[in-house]
Wavefront OBJ file of the C-alpha trace (Angstrom):
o trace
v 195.554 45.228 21.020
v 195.256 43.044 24.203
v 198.714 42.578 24.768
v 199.480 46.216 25.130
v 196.453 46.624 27.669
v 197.915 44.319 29.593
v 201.292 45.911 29.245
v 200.276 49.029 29.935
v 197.216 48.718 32.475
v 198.224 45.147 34.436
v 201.964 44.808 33.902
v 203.542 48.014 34.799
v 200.665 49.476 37.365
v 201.875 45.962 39.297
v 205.349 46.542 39.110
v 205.306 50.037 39.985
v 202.769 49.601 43.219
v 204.346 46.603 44.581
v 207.721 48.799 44.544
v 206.669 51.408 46.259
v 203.838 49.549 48.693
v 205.937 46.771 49.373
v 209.158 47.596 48.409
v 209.330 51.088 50.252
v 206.126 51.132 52.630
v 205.846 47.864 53.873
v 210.000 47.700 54.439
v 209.635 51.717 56.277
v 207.119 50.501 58.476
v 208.542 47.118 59.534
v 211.847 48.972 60.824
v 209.445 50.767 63.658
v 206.861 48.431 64.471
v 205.706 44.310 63.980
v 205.036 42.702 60.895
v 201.335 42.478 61.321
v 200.721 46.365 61.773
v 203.201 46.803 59.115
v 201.009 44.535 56.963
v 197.981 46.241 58.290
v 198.731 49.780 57.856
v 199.958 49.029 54.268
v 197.234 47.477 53.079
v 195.217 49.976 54.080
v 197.389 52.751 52.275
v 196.865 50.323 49.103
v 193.249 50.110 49.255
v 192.730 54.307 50.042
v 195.195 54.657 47.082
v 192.525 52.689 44.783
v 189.718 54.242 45.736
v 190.799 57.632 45.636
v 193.114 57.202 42.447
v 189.839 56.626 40.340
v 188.225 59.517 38.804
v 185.641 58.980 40.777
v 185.492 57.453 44.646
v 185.111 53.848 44.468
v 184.226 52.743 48.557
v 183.014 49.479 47.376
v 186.814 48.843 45.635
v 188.174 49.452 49.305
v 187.815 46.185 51.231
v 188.776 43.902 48.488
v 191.360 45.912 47.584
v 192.644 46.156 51.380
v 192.573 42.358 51.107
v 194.563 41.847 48.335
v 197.176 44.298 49.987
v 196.937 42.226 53.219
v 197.839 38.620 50.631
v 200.859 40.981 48.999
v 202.403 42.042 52.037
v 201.852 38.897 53.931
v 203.550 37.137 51.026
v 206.339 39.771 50.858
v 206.928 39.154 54.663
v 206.874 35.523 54.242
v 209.447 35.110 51.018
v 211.853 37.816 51.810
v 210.897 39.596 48.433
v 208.608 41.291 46.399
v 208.713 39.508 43.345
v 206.140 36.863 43.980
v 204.146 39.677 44.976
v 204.209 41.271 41.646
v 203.823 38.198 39.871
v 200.359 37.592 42.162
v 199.839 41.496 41.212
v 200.021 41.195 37.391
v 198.318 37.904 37.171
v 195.594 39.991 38.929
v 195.460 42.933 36.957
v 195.538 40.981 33.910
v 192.893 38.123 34.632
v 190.586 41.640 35.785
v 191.302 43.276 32.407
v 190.917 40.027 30.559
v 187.603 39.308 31.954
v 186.577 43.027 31.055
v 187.806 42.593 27.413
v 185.939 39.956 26.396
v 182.511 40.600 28.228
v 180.452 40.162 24.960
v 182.204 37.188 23.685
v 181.261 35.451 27.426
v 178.081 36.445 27.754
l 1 2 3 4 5 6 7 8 9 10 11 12 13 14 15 16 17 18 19 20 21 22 23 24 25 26 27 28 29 30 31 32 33 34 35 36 37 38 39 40 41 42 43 44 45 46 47 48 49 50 51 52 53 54 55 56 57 58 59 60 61 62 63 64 65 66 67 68 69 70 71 72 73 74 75 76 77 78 79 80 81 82 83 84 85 86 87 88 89 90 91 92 93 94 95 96 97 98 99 100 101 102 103 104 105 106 107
């Protein structure tokens, strides 16, 4: 059922990567240099980790993927937390998977 693909592919992948991209990376790297090369350098990680994380390469994932890591962290370093992050993240995931769900029924 949907609900469990969205469990399962939107709501924990989110959780989990804004924990450790944001919540340990992002925090690691802002102790030893400014925010913006923080942001930078994490976003980065996030994009190389979605390309290469696929069973196959993905290059044309990278950019967009970089800039969605570039909105997360910026959005972590602006609110002091990473839960709007992973509410962005999830809504993300999930509006991706929807859209891939119902293909037939919107063509």
């Amino acid at each position: 059922p949907l609900w469990w693909k969205l469990f399962a592919l939107a709501v924990i992948p989110a959780v989990c990567e804004e924990l450790f991209f944001r919540g340990f990376l992002l925090s690691a790297f802002r102790s030893g240099m400014s925010k913006w090369l923080a942001i930078a350098f994490t976003s980065v990680l996030f994009g190389l980790f979605h390309v290469v994380v696929q069973q196959s390469l993905f290059a044309e994932r990278f950019v967009p993927t970089c800039f969605l890591g570039v909105v997360l962290a910026f959005l972590c370093v602006r609110t002091g937390s990473i839960l709007p992050g992973m509410l962005l993240h999830v809504l993300h995931n999930g509006f991706l998977l929807s859209l891939s769900n119902f293909t037939e029924d919107l063509k």
